[in-house]
C-alpha positions as CSV (number, residue, x, y, z in Angstrom):
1,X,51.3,-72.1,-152.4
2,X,48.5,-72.1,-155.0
3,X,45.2,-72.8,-154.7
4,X,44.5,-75.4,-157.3
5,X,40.9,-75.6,-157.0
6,X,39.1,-72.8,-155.0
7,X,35.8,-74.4,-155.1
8,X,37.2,-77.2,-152.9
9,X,38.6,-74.6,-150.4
10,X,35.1,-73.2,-150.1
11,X,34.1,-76.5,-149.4
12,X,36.5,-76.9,-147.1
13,X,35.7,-74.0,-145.3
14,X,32.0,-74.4,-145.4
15,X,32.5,-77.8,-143.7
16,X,35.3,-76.9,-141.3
17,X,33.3,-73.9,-140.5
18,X,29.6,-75.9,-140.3
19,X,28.2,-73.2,-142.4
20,X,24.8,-75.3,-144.2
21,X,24.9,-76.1,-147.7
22,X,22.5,-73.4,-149.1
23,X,25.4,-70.8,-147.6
24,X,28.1,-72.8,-148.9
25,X,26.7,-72.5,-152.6
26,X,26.0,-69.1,-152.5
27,X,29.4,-68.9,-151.4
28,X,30.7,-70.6,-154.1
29,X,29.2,-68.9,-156.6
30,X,29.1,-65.5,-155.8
31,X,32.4,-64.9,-153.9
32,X,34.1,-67.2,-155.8
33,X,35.5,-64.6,-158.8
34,X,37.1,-62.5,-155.7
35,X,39.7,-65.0,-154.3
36,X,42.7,-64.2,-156.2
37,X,46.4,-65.7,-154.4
38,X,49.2,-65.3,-155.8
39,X,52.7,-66.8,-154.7
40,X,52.7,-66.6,-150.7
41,X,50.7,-63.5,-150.9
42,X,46.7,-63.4,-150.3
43,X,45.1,-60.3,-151.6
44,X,42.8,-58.3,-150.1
45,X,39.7,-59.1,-152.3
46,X,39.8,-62.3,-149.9
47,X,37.6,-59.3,-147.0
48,X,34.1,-60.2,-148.9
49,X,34.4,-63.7,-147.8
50,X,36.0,-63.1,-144.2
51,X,33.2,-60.4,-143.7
52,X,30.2,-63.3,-145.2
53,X,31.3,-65.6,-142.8
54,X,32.0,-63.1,-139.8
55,X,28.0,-62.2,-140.5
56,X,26.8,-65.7,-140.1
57,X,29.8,-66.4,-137.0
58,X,30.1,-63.6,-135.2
59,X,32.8,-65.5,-132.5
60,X,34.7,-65.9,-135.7
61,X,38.4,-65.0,-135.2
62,X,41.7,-64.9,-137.0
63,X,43.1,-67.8,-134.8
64,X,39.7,-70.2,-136.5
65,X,40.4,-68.2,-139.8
66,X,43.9,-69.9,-139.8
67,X,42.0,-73.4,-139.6
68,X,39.6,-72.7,-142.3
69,X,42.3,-71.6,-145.1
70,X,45.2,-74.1,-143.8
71,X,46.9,-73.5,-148.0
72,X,47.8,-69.4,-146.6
73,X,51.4,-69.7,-145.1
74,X,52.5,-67.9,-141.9
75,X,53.1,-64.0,-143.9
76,X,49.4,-63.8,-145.1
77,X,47.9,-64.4,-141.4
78,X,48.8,-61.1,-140.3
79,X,46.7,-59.6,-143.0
80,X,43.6,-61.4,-142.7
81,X,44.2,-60.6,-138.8
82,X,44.2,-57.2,-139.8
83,X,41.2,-57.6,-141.9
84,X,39.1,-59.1,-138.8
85,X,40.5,-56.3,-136.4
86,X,39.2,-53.9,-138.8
87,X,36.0,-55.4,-139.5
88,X,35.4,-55.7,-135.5
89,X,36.4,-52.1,-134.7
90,X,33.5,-51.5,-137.3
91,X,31.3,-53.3,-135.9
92,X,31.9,-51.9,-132.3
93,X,31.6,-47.9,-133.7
94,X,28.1,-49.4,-134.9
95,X,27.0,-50.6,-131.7
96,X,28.5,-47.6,-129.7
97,X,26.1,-45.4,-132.6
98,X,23.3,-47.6,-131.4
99,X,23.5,-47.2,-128.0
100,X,23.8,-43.4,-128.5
101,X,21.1,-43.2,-130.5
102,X,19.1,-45.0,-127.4
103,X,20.4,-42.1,-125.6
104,X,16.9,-39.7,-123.9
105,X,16.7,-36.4,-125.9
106,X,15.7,-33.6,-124.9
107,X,17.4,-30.5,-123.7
108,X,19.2,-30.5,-120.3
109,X,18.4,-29.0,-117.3
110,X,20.3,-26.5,-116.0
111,X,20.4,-24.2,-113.4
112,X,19.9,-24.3,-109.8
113,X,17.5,-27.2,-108.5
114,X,13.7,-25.9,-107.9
115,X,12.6,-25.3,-104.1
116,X,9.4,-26.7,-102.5
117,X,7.7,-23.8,-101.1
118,X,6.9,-25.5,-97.8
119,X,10.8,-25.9,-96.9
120,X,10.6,-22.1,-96.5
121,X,9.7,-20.4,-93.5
122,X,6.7,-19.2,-92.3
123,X,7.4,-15.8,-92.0
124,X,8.0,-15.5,-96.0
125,X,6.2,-12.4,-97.2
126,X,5.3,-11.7,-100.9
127,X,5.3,-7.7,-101.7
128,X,6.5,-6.3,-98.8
129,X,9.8,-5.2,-100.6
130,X,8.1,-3.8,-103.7
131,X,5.4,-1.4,-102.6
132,X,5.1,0.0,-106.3
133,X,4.3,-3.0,-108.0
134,X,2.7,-5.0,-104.9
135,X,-0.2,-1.7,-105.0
136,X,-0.7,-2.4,-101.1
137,X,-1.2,-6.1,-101.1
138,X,1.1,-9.2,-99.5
139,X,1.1,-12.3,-98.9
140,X,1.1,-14.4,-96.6
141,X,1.2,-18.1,-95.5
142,X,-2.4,-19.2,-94.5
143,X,-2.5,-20.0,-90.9
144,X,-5.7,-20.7,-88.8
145,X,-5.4,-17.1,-87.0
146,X,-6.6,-15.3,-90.5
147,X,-9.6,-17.9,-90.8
148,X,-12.1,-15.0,-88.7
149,X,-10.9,-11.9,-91.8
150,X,-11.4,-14.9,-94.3
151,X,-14.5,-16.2,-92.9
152,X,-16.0,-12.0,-92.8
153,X,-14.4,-11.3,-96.4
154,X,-15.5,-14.7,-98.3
155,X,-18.4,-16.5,-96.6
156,X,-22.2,-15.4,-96.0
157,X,-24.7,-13.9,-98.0
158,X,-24.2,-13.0,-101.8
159,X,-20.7,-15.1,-101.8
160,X,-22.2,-18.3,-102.9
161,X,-21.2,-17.1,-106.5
162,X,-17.0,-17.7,-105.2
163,X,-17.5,-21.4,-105.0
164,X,-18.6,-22.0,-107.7
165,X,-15.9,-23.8,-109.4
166,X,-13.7,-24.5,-106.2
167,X,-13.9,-28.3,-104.6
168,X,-15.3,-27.1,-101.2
169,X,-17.9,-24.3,-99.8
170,X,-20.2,-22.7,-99.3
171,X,-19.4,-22.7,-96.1
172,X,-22.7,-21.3,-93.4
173,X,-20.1,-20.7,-90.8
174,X,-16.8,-20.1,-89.2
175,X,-16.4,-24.1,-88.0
176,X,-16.5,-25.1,-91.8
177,X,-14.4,-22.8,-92.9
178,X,-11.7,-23.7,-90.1
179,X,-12.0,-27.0,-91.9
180,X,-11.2,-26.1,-95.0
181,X,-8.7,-24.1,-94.4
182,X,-6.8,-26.4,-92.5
183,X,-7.3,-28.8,-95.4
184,X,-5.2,-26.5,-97.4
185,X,-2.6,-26.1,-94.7
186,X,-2.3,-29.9,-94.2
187,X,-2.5,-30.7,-97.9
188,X,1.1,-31.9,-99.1
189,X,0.7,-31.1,-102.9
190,X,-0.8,-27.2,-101.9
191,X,0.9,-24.5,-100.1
192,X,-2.0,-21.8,-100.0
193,X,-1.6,-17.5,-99.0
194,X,-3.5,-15.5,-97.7
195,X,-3.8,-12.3,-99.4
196,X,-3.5,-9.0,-97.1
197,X,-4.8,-5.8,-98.1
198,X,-4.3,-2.4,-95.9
199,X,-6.9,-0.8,-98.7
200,X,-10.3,-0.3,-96.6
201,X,-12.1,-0.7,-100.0
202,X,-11.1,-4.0,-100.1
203,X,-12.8,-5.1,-96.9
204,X,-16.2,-6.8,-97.1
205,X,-19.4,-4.4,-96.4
206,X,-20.7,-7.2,-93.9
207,X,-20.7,-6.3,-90.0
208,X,-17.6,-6.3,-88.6
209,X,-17.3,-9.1,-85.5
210,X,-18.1,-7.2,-82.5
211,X,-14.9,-8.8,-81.0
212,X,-11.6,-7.0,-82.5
213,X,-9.4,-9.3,-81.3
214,X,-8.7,-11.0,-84.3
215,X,-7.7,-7.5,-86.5
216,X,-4.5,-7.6,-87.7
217,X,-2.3,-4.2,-87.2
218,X,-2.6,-1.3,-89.2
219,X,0.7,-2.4,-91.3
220,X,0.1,-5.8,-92.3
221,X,-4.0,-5.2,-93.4
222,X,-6.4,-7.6,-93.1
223,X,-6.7,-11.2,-94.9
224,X,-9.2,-10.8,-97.7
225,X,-8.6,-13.7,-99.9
226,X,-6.7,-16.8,-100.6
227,X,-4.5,-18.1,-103.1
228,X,-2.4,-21.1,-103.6
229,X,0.6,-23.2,-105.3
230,X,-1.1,-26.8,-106.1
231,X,0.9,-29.5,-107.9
232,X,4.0,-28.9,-106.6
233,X,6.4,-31.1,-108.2
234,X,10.5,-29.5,-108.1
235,X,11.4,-32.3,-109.8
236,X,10.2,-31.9,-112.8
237,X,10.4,-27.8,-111.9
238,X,6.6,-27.6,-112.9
239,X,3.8,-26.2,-110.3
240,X,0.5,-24.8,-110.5
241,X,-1.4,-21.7,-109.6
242,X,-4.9,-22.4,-108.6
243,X,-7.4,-22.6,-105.9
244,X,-7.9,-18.8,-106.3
245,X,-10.5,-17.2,-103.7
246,X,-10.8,-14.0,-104.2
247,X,-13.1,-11.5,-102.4
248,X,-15.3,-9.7,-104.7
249,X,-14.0,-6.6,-103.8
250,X,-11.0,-7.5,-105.0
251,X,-11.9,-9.2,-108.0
252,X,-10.7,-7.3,-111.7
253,X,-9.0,-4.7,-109.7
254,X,-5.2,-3.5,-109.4
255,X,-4.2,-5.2,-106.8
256,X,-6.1,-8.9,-107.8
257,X,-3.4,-8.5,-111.2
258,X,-0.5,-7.7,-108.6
259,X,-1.2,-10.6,-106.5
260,X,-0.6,-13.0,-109.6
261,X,2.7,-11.1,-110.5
262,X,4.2,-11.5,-107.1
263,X,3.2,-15.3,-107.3
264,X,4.9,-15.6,-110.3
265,X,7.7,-13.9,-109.5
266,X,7.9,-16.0,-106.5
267,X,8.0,-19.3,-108.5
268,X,10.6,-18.3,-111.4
269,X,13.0,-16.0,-109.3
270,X,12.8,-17.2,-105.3
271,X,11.8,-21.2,-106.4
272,X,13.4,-21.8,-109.9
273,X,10.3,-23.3,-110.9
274,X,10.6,-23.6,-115.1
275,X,7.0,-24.3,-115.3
276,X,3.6,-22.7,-113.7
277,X,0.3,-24.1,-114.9
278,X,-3.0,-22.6,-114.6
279,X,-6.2,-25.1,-115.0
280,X,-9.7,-24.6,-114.7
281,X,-13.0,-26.0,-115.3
282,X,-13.3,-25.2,-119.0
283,X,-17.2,-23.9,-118.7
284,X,-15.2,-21.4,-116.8
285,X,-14.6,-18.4,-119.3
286,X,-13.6,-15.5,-117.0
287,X,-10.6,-18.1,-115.7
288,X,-10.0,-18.8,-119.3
289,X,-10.0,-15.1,-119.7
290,X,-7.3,-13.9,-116.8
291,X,-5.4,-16.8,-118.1
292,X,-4.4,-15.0,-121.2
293,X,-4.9,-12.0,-120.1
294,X,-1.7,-12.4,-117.5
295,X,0.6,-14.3,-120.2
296,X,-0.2,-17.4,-119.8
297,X,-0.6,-20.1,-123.2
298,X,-3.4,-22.3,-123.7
299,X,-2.4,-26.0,-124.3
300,X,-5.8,-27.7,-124.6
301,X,-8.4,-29.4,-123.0
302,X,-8.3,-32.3,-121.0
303,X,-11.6,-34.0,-121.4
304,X,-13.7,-36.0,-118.3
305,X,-10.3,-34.6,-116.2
306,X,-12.0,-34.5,-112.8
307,X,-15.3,-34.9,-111.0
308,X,-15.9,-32.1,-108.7
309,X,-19.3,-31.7,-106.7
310,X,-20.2,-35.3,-108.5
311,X,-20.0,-33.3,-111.8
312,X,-17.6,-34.0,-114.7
313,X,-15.4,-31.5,-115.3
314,X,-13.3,-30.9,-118.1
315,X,-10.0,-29.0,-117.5
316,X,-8.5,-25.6,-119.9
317,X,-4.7,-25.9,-119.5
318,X,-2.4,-23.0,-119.8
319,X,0.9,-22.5,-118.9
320,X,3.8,-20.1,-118.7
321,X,7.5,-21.3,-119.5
322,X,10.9,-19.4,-117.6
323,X,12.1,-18.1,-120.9
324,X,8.6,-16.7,-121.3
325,X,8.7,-15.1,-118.4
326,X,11.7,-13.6,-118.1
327,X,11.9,-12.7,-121.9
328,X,8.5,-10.4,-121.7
329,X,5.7,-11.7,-119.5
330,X,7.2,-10.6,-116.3
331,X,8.6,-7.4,-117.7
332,X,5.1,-6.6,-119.3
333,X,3.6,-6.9,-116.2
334,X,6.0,-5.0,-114.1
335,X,5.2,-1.9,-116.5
336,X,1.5,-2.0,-116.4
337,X,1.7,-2.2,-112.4
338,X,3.9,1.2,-112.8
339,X,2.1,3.8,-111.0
340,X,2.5,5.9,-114.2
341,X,0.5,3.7,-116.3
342,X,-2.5,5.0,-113.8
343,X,-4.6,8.0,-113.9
344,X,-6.1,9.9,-110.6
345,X,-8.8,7.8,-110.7
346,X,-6.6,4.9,-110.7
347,X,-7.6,3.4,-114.4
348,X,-4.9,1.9,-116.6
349,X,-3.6,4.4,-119.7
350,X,-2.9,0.8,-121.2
351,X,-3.7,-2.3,-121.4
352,X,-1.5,-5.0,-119.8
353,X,-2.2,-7.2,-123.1
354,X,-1.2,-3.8,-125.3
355,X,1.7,-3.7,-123.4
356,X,2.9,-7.3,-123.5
357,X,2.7,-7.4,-127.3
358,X,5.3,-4.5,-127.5
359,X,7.4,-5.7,-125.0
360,X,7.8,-9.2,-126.9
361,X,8.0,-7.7,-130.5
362,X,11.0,-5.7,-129.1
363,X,12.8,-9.5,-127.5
364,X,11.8,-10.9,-130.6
């Protein structure tokens, strides 16, 4: 059946359809020219008014389409179903686009999950299986039975200089030293070392405790300094090397350099760690210094960070990233701790930053 007047059936659907007047107009007018039927047959250029009115009613469906254009006989509602299917298959692709888009980026973690170093046990030892690299240093889990070495290597007079930078000591004697110690022992983000050294250079000139009983044996050496892993968070695969102690005998030597290797080592390789941090007061330049000097990458300056001592401190960050390491920081380090890169008087032919440098131009 024809249409006689198509004004009146936008009228009629405006009012069946409760559409206000303003929309009804601007139906009229504009969508008007595109209603064309013919016979029994509707033609398609009917979709721009389906698709206005589906935009003002989204519940709109063929079964209420029927209702609103009562003069299209039984053949043409097919169609116009098919036109409403279509449309709402649209409309869902757009809102499965949108929630994809809402989707986290990022890359996705892979790889086995990271290990919290105080799961292990206490018998771990770093360096014992790599004498060439290690330079006759381990280390160890800091207990209480290494706080006598510790206390002859690192406290009394001329070692004021250590603490510096560090959130505890001086300490005057052995009883504040125990408590420090066991502070990093019981502290859950920290899981310090001690670091062992057979090398009799290494020990502190101070006089020896008339009682022996605390020496370690000949093959483990005696605990000269301390090191830990701070911020331990597996989770997010990210910890921190810090809280570093070192004698001053064994500060800018051979083995201080190994000691950082083998804790690096330890977090990639043993703890799948994809993230170790190094921070430090930023008025701190020889920190800053071994920072870059052992790979890692400076990523700013955290300003008013912490208050140490009752002083404001504001925290360098640096960092070194998995890929890094196993790409050329780790293997730049393994071949400057090669005994061949020494002469007899144990210097370095070349310099671990020399040696980096050509080690990444070749990855790249």
């Amino acid at each position: 059946m024809l249409v006689k007047n198509k004004h009146n059936m936008l009228d009629h659907v405006g009012r069946v359809s409760g559409l206000p007047l303003l929309w009804r107009k601007q139906i009229r007018r504009k969508r008007a020219r595109n209603i064309k039927l013919s016979g029994s047959k509707a033609d398609f250029t009917m979709l721009p008014i389906v698709k206005c009115l589906q935009s003002h009613i989204p519940y709109l469906t063929s079964l209420t389409m029927t209702h609103l254009i009562p003069e299209c006989t039984k053949p043409q509602q097919p169609k116009l179903t098919h036109m409403l299917s279509k449309g709402n298959t649209f409309k869902q692709r757009t809102t499965q686009h949108k929630m994809a888009s809402n989707e986290p980026e990022g890359d996705l973690v892979t790889g086995p999950p990271a290990i919290d170093p105080s799961s292990l046990p206490s018998t771990t030892i770093l360096g014992k299986d790599t004498p060439s690299l290690s330079h006759g240093i381990t280390l160890r889990p800091l207990t209480q039975s290494h706080t006598k070495d510790l206390f002859t290597n690192l406290c009394g007079p001329g070692t004021e200089h250590l603490y510096k930078y560090l959130p505890g000591g001086p300490f005057p004697d052995i009883e504040s030293l125990t408590k420090h110690l066991q502070w990093l022992i019981d502290e859950p983000s920290c899981y310090a070392f001690s670091i062992f050294s057979a090398d009799k250079t290494h020990l502190s000139n101070q006089t020896p405790h008339d009682d022996d009983s605390h020496k370690n044996n000949s093959e483990e050496g005696t605990a000269i300094s301390v090191i830990c892993l701070l911020n331990i968070a597996a989770p997010n695969r990210s910890i921190e090397i810090g809280h570093v102690l070192f004698a001053p005998t064994l500060q800018r030597t051979t083995p201080a350099t190994a000691a950082y290797y083998l804790l690096k080592k330890f977090c990639f390789q043993d703890l799948h760690y994809q993230r170790v941090e190094w921070k430090c007061n930023d008025r701190n330049e020889p920190s800053k210094r071994a920072a870059l000097r052992l790979g890692f990458t400076y990523e700013g300056t955290f300003r008013k960070h912490m208050v140490v001592k009752g002083r404001r401190r504001d925290s360098a960050w640096f960092s070194v990233l998995d890929d890094e390491w196993e790409g050329y920081v780790g293997a730049a380090l393994e071949k400057w701790l090669e005994e061949g890169n020494f002469d007899e008087e144990g210097k370095q032919k070349r310099k671990l930053e020399d040696i980096r440098r050509e080690v990444q131009l070749k990855e790249d």
